[in-house]
Biopython code that builds the backbone (N, CA, C, O; Angstrom):
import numpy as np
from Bio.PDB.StructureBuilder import StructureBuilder

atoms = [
    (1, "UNK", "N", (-0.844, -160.881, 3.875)),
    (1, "UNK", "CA", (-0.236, -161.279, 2.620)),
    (1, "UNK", "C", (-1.164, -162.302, 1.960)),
    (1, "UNK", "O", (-1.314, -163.420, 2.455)),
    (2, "UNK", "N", (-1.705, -161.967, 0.987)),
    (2, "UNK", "CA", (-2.283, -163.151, 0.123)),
    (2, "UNK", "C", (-1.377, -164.437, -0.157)),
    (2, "UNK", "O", (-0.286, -164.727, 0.333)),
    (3, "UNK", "N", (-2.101, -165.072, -1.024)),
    (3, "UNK", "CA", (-1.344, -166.474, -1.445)),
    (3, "UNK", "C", (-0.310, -166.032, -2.528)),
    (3, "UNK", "O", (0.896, -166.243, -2.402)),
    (4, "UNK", "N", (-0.861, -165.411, -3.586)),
    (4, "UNK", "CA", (0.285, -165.355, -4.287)),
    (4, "UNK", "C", (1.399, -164.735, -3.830)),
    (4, "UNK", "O", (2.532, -165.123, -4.115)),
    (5, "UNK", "N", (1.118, -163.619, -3.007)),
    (5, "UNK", "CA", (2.558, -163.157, -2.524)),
    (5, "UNK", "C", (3.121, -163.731, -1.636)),
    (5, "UNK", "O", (4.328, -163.492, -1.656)),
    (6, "UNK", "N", (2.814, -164.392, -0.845)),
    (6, "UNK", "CA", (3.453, -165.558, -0.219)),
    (6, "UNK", "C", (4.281, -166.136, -0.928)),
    (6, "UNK", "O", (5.500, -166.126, -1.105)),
    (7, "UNK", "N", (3.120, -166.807, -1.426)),
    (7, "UNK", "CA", (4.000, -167.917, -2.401)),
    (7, "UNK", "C", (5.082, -167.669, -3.491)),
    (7, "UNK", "O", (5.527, -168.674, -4.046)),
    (8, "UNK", "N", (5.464, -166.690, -3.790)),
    (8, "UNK", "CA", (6.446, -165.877, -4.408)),
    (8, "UNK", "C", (7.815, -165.100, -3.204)),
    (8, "UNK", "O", (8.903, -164.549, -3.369)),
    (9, "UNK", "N", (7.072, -165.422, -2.189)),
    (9, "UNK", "CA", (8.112, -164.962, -0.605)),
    (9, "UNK", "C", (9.129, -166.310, -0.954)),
    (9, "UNK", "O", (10.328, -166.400, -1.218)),
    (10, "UNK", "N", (8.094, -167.235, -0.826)),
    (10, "UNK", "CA", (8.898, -168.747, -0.832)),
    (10, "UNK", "C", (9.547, -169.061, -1.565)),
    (10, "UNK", "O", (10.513, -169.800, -1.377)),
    (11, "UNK", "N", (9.166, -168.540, -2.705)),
    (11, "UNK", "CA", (9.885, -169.400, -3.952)),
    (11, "UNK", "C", (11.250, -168.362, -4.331)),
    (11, "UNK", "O", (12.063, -168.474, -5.248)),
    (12, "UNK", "N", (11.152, -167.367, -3.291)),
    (12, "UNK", "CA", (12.349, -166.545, -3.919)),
    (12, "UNK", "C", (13.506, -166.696, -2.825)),
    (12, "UNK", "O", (14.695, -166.379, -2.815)),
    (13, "UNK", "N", (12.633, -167.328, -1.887)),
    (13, "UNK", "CA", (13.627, -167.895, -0.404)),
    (13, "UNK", "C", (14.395, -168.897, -0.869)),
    (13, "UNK", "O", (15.604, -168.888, -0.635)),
    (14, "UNK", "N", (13.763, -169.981, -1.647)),
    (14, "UNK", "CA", (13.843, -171.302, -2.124)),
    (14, "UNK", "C", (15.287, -170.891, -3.131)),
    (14, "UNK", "O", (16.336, -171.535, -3.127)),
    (15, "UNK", "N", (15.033, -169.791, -3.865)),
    (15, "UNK", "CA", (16.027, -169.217, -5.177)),
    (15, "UNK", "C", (17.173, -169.060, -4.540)),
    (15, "UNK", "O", (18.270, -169.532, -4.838)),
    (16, "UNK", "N", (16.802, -168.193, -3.410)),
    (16, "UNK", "CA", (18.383, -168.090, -2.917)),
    (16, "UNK", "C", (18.988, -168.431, -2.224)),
    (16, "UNK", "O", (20.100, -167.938, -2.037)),
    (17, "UNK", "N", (18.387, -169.691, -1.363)),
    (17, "UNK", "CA", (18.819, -170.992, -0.624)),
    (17, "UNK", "C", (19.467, -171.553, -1.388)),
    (17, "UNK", "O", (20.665, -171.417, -1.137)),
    (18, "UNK", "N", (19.123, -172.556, -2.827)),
    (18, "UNK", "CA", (20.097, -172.851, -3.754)),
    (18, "UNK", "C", (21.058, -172.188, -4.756)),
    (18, "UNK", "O", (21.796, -172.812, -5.519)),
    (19, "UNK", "N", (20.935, -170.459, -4.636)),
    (19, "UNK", "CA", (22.103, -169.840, -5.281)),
    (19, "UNK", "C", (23.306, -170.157, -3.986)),
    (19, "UNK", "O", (24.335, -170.779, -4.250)),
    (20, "UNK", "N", (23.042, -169.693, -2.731)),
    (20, "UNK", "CA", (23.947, -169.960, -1.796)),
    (20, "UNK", "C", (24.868, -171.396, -1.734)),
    (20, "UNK", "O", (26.073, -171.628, -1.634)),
    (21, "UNK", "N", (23.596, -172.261, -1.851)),
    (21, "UNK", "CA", (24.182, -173.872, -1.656)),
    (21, "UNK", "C", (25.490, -174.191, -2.871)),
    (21, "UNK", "O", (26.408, -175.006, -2.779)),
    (22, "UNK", "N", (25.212, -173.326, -3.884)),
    (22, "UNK", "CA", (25.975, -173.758, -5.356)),
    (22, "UNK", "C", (26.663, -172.557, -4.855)),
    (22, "UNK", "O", (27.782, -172.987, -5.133)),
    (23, "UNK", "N", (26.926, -171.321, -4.307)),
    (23, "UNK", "CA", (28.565, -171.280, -4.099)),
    (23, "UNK", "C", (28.964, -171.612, -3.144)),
    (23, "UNK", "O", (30.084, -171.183, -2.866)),
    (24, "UNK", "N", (28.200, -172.644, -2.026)),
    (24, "UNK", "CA", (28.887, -173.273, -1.428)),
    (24, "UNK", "C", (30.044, -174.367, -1.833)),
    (24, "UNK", "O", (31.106, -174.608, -1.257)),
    (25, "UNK", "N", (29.511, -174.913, -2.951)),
    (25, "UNK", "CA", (29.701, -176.124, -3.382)),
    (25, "UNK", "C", (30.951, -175.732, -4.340)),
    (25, "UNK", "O", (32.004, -176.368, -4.381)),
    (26, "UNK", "N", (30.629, -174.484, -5.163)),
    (26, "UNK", "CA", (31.984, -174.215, -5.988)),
    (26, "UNK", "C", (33.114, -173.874, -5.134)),
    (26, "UNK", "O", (34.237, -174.063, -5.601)),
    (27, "UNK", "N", (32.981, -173.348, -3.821)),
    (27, "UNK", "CA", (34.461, -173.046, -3.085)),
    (27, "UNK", "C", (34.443, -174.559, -2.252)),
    (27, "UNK", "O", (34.585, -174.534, -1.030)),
    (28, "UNK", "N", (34.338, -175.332, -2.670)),
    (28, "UNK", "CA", (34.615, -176.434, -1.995)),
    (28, "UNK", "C", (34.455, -176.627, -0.550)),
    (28, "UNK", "O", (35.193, -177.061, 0.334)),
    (29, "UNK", "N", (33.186, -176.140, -0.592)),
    (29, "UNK", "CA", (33.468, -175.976, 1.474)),
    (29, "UNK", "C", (32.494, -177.165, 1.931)),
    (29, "UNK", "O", (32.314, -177.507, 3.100)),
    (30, "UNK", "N", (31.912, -177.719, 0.823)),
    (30, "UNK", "CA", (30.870, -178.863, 1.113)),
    (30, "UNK", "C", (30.567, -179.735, 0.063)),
    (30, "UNK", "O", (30.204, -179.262, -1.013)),
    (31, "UNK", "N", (30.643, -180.676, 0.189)),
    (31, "UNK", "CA", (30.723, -181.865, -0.779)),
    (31, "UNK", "C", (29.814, -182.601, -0.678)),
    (31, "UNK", "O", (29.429, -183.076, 0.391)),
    (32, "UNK", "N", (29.208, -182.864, -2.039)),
    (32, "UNK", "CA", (27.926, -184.078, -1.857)),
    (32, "UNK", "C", (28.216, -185.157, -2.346)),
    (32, "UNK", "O", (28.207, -185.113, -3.576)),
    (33, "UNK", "N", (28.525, -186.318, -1.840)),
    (33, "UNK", "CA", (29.639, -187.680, -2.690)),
    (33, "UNK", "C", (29.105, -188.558, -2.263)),
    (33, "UNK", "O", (28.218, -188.475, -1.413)),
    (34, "UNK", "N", (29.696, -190.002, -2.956)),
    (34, "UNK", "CA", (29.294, -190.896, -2.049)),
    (34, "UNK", "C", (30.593, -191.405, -1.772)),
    (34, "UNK", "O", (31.655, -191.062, -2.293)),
    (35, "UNK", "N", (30.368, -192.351, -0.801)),
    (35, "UNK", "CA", (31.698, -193.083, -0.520)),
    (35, "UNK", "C", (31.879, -194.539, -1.171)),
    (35, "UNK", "O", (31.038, -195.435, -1.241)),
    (36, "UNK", "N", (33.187, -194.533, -1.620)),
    (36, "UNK", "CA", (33.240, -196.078, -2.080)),
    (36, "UNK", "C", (33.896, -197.160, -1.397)),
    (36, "UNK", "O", (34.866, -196.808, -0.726)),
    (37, "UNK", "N", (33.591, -198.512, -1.393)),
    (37, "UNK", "CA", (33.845, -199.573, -0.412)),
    (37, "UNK", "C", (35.569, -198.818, 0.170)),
    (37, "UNK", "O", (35.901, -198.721, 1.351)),
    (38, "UNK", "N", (36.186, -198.497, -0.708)),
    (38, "UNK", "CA", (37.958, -198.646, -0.235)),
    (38, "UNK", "C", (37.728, -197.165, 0.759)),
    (38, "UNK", "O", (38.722, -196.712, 1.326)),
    (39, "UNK", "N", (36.215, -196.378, 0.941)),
    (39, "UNK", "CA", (36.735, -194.924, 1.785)),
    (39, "UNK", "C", (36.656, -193.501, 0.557)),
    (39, "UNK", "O", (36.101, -192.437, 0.829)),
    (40, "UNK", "N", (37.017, -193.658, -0.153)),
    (40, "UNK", "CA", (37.201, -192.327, -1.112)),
    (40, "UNK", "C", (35.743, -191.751, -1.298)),
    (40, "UNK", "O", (34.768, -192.274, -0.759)),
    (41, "UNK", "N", (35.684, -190.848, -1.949)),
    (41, "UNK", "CA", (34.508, -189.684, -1.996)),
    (41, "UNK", "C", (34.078, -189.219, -3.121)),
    (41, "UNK", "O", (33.984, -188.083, -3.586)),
    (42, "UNK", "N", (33.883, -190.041, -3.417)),
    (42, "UNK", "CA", (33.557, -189.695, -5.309)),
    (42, "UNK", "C", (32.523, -188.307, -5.055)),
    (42, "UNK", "O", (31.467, -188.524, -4.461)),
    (43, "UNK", "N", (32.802, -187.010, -5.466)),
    (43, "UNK", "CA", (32.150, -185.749, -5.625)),
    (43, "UNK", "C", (30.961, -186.077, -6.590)),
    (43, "UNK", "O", (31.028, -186.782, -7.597)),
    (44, "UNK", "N", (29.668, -185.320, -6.007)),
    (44, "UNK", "CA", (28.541, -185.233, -6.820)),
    (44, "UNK", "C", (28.338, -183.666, -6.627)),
    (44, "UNK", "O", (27.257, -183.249, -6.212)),
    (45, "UNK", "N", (29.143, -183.001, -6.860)),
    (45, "UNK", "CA", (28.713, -181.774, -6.581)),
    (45, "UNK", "C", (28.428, -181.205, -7.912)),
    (45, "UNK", "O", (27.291, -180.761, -8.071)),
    (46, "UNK", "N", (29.516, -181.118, -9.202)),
    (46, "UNK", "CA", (28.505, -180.948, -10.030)),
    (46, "UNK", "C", (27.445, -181.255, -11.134)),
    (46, "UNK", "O", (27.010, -180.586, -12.072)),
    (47, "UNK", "N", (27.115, -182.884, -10.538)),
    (47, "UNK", "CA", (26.103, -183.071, -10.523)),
    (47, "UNK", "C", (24.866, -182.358, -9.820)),
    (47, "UNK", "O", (23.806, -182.369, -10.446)),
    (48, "UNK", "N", (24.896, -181.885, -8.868)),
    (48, "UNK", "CA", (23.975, -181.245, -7.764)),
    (48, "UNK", "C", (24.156, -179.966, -8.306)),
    (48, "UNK", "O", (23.045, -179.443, -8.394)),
    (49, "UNK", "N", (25.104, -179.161, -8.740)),
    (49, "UNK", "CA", (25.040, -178.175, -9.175)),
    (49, "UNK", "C", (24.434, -177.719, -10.347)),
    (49, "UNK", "O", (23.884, -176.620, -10.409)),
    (50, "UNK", "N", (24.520, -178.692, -11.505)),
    (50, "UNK", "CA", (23.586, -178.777, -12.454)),
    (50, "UNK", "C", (21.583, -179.084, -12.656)),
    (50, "UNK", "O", (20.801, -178.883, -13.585)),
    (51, "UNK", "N", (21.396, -179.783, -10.899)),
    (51, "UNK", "CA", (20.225, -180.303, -10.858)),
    (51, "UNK", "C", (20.006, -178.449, -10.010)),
    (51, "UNK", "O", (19.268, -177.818, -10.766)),
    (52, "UNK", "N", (20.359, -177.689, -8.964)),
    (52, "UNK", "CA", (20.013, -176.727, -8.657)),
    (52, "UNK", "C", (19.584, -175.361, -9.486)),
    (52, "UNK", "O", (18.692, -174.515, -9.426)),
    (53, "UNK", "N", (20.629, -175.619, -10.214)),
    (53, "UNK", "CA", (20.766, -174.563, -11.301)),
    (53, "UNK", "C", (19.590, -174.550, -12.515)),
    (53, "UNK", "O", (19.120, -173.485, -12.917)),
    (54, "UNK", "N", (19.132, -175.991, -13.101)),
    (54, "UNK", "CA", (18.110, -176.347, -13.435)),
    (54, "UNK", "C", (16.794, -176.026, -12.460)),
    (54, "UNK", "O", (16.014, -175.214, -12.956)),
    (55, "UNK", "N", (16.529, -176.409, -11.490)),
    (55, "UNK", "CA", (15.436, -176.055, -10.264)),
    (55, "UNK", "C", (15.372, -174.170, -10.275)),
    (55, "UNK", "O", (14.413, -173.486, -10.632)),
    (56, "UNK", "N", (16.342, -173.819, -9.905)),
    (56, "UNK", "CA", (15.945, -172.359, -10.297)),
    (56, "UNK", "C", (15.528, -171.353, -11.207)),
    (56, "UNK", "O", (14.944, -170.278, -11.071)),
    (57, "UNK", "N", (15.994, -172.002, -12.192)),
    (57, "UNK", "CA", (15.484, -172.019, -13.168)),
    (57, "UNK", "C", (14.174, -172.484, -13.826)),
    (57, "UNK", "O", (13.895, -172.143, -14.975)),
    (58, "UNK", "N", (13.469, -173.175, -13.170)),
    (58, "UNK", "CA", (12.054, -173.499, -12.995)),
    (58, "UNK", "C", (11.498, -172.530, -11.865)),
    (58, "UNK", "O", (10.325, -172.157, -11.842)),
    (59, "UNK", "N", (12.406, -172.178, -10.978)),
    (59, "UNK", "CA", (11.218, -171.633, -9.988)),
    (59, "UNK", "C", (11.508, -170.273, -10.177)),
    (59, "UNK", "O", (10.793, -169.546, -9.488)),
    (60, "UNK", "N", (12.228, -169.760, -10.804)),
    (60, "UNK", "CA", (12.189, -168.331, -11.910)),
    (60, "UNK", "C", (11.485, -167.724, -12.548)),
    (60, "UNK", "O", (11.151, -166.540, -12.496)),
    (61, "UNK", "N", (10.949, -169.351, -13.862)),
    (61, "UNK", "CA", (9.878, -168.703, -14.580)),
    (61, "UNK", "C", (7.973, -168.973, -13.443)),
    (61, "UNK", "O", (7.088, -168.129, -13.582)),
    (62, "UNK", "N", (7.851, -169.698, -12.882)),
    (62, "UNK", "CA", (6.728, -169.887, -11.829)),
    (62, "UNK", "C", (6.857, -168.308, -11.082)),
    (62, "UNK", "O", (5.806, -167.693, -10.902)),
    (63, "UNK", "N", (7.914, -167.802, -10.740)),
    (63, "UNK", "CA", (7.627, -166.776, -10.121)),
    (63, "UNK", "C", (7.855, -165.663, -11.084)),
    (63, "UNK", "O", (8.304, -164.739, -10.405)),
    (64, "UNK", "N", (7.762, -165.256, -12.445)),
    (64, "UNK", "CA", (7.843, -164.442, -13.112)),
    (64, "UNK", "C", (5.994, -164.468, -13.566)),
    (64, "UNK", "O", (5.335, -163.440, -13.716)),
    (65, "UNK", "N", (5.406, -165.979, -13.728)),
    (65, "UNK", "CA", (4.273, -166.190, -13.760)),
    (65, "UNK", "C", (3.099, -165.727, -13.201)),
    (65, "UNK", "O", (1.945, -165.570, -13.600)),
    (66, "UNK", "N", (3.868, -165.501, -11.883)),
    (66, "UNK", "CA", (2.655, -165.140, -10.692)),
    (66, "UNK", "C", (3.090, -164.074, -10.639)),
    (66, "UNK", "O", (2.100, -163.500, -10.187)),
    (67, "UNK", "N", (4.109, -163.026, -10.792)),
    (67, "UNK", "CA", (4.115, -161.809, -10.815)),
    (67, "UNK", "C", (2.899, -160.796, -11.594)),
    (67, "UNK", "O", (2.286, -159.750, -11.380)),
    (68, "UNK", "N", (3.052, -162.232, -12.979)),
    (68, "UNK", "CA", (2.527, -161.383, -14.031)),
    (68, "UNK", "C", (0.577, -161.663, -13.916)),
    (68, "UNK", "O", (-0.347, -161.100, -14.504)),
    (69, "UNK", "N", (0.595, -162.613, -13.036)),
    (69, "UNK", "CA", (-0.557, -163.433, -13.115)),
    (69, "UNK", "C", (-0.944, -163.802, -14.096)),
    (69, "UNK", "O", (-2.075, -163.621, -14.546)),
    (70, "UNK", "N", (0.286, -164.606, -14.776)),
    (70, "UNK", "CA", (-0.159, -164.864, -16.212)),
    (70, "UNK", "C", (-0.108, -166.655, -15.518)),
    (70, "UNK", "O", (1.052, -167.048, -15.395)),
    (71, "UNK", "N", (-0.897, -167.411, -15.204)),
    (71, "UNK", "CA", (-1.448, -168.855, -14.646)),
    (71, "UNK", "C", (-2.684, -169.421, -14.987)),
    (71, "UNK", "O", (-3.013, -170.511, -14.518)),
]
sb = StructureBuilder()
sb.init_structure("model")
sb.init_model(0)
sb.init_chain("A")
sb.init_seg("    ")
for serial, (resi, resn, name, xyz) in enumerate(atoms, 1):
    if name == "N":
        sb.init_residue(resn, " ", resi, " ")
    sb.init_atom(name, np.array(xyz, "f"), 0.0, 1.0, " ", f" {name:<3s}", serial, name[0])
structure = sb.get_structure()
């Protein structure tokens, strides 16, 4: 396998590692929060869901790039 196709292995591994993680996150099965002094869990999920969704969206057009070998 050359580099570019590699590197298009990865980045499409990478794609659907965070499509998975974000419906993890919409059926509530995992929460990214922080905790506050009193214990509670303030949700950052869609916050995190908005930063993933953005990221794939970058690594979408990078791998539409190297498809096309347009770099």
């Amino acid at each position: 396998m050359r580099w570019r196709e590699d590197m298009i292995s990865r980045l499409k591994d990478e794609i659907e590692y965070l499509q998975a993680t974000i419906r993890i996150m919409h059926a509530d099965t995992a929460t990214i929060g922080n905790a506050s002094p009193s214990g509670r869990l303030t949700s950052l999920n869609d916050d995190a869901i908005a930063h993933y969704e953005r990221t794939i969206e970058a690594l979408q057009k990078i791998v539409t790039s190297l498809e096309a070998k347009d770099y």
